[in-house]
C-alpha positions as CSV (number, residue, x, y, z in Angstrom):
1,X,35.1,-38.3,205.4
2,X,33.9,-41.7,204.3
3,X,36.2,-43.9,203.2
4,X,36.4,-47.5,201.5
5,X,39.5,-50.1,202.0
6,X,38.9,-52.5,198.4
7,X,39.7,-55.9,199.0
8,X,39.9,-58.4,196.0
9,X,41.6,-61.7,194.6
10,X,44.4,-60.7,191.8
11,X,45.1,-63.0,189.1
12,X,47.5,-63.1,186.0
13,X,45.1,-61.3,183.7
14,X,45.6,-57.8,183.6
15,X,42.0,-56.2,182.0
16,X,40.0,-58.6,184.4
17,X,41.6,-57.2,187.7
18,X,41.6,-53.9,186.9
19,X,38.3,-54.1,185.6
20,X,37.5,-55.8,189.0
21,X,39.2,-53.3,190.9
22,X,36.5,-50.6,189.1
23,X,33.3,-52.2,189.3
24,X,34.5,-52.5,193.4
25,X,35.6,-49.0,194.0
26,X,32.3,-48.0,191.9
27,X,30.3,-49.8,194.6
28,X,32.0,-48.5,197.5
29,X,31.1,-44.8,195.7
30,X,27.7,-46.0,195.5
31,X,27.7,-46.4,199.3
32,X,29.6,-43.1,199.9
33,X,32.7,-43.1,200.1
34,X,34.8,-40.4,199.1
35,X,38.2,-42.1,199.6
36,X,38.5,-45.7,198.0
37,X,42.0,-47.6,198.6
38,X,42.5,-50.3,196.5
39,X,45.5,-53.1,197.7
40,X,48.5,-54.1,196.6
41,X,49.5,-55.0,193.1
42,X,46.2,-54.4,191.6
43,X,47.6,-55.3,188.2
44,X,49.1,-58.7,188.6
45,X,50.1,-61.5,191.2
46,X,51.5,-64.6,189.3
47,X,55.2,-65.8,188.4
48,X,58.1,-63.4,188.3
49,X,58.3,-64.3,184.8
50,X,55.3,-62.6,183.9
51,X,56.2,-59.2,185.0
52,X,58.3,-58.3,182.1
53,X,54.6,-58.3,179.9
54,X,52.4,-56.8,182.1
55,X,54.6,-53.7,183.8
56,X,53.6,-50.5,182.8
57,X,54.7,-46.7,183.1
58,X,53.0,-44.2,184.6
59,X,50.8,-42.7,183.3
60,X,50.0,-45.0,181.4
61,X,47.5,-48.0,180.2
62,X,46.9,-49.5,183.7
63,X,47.0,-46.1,185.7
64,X,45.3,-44.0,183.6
65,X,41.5,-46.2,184.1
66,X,41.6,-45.4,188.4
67,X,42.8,-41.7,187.2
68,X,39.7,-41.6,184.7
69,X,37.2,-43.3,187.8
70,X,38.5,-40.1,190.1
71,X,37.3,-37.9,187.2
72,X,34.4,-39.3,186.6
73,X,32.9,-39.6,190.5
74,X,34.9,-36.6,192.1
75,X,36.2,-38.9,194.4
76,X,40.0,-38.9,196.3
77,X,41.5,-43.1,195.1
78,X,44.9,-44.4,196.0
79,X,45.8,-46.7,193.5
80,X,46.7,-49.4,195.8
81,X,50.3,-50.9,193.7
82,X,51.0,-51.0,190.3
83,X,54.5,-52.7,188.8
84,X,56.2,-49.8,187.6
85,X,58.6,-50.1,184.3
86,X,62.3,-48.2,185.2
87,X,64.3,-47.5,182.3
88,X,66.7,-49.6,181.0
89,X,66.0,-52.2,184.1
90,X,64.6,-55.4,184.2
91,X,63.0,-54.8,187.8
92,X,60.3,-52.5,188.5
93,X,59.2,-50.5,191.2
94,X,56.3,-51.3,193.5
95,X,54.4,-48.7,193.1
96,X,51.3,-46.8,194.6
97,X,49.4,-43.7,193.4
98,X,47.4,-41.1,194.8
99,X,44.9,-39.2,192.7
100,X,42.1,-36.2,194.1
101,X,38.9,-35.5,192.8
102,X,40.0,-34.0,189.3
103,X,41.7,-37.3,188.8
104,X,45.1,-35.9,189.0
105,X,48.4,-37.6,190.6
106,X,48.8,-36.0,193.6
107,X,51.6,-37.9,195.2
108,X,53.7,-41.1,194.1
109,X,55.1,-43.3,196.5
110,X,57.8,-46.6,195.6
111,X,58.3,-49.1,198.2
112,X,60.4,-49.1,200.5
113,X,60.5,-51.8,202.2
114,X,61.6,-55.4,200.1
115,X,60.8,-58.6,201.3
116,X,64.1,-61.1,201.3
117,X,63.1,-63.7,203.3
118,X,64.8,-67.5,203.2
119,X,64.2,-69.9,205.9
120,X,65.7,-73.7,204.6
121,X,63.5,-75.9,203.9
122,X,60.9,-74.0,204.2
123,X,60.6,-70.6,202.5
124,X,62.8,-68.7,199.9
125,X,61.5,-65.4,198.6
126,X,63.3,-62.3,197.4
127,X,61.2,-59.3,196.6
128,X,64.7,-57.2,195.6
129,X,65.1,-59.5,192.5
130,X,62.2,-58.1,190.7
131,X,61.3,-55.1,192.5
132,X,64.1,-51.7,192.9
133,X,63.3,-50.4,196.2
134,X,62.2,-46.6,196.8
135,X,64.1,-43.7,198.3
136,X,61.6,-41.3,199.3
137,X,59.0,-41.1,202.5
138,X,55.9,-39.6,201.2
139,X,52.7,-37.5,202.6
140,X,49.9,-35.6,200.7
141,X,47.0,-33.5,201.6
142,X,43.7,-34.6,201.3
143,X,41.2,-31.6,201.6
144,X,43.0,-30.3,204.4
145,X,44.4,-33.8,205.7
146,X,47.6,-34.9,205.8
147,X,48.4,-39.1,204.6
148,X,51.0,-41.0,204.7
149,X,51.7,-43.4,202.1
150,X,53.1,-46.8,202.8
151,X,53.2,-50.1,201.0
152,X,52.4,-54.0,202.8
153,X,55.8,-55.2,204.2
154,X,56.7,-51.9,205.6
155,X,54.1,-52.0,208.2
156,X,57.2,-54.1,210.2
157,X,59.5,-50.8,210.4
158,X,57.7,-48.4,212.7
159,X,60.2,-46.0,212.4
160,X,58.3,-45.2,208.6
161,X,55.1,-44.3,210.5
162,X,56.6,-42.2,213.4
163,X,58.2,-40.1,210.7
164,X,54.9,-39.5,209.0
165,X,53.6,-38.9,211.6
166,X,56.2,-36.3,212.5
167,X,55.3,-34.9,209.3
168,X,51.6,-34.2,210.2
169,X,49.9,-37.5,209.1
170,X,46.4,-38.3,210.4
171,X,45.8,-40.7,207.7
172,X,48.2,-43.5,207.1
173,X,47.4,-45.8,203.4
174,X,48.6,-48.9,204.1
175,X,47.8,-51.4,200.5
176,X,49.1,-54.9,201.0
177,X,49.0,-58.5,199.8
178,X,49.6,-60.0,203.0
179,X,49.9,-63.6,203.1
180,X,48.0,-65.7,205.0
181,X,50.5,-67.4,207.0
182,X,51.7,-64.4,209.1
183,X,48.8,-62.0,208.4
184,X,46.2,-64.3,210.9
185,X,48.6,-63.4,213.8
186,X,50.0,-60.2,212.5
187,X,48.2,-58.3,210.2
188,X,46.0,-56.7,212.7
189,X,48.1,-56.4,215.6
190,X,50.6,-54.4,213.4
191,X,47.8,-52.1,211.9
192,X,46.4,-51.5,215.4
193,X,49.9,-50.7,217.0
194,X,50.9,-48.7,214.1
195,X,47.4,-46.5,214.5
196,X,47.9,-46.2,218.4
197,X,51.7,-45.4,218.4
198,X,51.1,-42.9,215.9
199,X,47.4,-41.1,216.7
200,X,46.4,-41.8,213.3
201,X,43.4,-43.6,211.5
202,X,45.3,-46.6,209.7
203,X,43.2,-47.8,205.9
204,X,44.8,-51.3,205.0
205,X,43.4,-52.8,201.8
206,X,44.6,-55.8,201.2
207,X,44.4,-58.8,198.4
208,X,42.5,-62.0,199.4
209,X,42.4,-65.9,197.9
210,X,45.3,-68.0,196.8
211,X,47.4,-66.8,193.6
212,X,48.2,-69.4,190.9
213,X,51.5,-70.1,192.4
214,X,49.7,-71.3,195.4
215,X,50.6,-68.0,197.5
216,X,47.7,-67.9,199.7
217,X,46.8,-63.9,200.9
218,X,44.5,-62.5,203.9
219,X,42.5,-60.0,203.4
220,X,40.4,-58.6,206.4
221,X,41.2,-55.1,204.9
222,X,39.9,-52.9,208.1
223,X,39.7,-49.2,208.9
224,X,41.4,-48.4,212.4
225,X,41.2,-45.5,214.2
226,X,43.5,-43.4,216.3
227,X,42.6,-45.2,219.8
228,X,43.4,-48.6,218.1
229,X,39.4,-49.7,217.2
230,X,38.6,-51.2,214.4
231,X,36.0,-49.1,212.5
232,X,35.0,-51.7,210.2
233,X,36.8,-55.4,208.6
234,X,36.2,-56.7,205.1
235,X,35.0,-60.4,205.4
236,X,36.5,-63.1,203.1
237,X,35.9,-62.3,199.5
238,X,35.8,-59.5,197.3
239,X,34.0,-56.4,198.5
240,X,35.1,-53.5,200.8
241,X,35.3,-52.3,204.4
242,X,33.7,-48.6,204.9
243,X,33.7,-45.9,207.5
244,X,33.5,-42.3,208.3
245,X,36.7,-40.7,209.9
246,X,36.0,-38.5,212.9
247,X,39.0,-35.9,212.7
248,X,37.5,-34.1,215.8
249,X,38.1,-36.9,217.5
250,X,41.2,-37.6,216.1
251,X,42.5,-34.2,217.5
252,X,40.8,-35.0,221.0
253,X,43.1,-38.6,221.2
254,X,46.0,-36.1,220.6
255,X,45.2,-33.8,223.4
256,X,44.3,-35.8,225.7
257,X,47.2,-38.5,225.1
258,X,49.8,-36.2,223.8
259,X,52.3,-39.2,223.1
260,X,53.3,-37.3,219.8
261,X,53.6,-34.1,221.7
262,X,56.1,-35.5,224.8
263,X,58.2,-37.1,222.5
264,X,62.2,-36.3,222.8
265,X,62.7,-35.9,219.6
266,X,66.1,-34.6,219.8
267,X,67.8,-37.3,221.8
268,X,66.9,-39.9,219.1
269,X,68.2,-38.0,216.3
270,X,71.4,-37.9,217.9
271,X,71.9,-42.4,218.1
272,X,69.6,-42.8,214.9
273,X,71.0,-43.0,211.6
């Protein structure tokens, strides 16, 4: 299956990055791929006081144009994030969406993970005062595939991706708007880790450039695969990474390393809560 991570600078102006985020995935269909990923928070990145404008439902305005591109090319596209309106709250839910080739949801995942982060004097950030965290862990099949869906931040809780792994995942989405500041010594490391750990091909999209509140993101959106290589890396800029996943030799890792299959399952479940 050929697939495309979409990697792009967000702004505050909603039409123009979803309109962005089309003309993209429409060139990574152009190349071939079947599966496009687009990153985190494809609708906005600005200040938290422009959220309350821009959130939407779902479906809805902003959803409904990547539901309408699946349609149209036959194509499987994870709606990297959108900011998703909650009834009656003023926070949203970070939200990503998968759709299949008819351009119908096929799986809806909120995320987890918030990141609360103050360090004096230098940083103070608090995703939960926005953003209502999610409850669920979330898989979908993808012409015979099982994926797992995960969001950015949670790549730092391994114990997401061993469970969707236990659940059959051999793909694992994994949208973010990494910033630059941890992702040059992280970002990759954690995909890689997260891929080998789990014997699963790893498709990280994430945003790129510097926001208007100076928040400076990565990018280097990569495809890894199950033995921890990097299949292919986004370069600075928009554009996309693209590569063909090898499920034979997804299986052949697994039988030949069978981490997943030696694990002791039952002794963990017993001290982990």
């Amino acid at each position: 299956m050929q697939t495309a991570v979409v990697q792009l600078h967000i702004g505050e102006d909603v039409e123009q990055n979803i309109s962005r985020c089309l003309e993209l995935a429409r060139q990574a269909i152009a190349a071939g791929a079947e599966l496009i990923v687009l990153p985190e928070a494809i609708d906005y990145l600005g200040s938290d006081a422009g959220v309350p404008a821009i959130k939407s439902s779902i479906p809805g305005p902003v959803i409904n144009h990547i539901s309408d591109l699946a349609k149209d090319h036959g194509v499987w596209i994870l709606a990297g994030s959108i900011h998703e309106s909650i009834p009656d709250s003023p926070r949203t839910y970070n939200t990503s969406v998968l759709f299949d080739r008819s351009g119908t949801e096929v799986a809806r995942y909120r995320k987890l993970h918030l990141y609360d982060v103050s360090i004096p004097g230098k940083v103070e950030f608090k995703e939960s005062a926005t953003t209502a965290p999610g409850s669920e862990i979330v898989t979908a099949d993808i012409d015979g595939h099982t994926a797992g869906l995960s969001l950015c931040y949670d790549i730092r809780f391994p114990e997401l991706y061993r469970e969707l792994a236990s659940r059959g995942a051999e793909i694992v989405f994994l949208p973010a708007a990494f910033t630059l500041f941890t992702g040059k010594d992280h970002w990759e490391t954690l995909i890689r880790a997260r891929a080998i750990e789990n014997q699963c091909f790893m498709l990280a999209s994430g945003q790129q450039g510097v926001s208007s509140q100076g928040l400076a993101t990565y990018g280097r959106s990569m495809i890894v695969d199950p033995w921890g290589t990097v299949l292919a890396t986004a370069p600075d800029g928009d554009g996309f990474a693209i590569a063909n996943l090898d499920f034979a030799n997804l299986s052949r890792i697994r039988a030949e390393l069978p981490s997943l299959a030696n694990r002791r399952r039952e002794v963990f479940e017993q001290v982990l809560v």
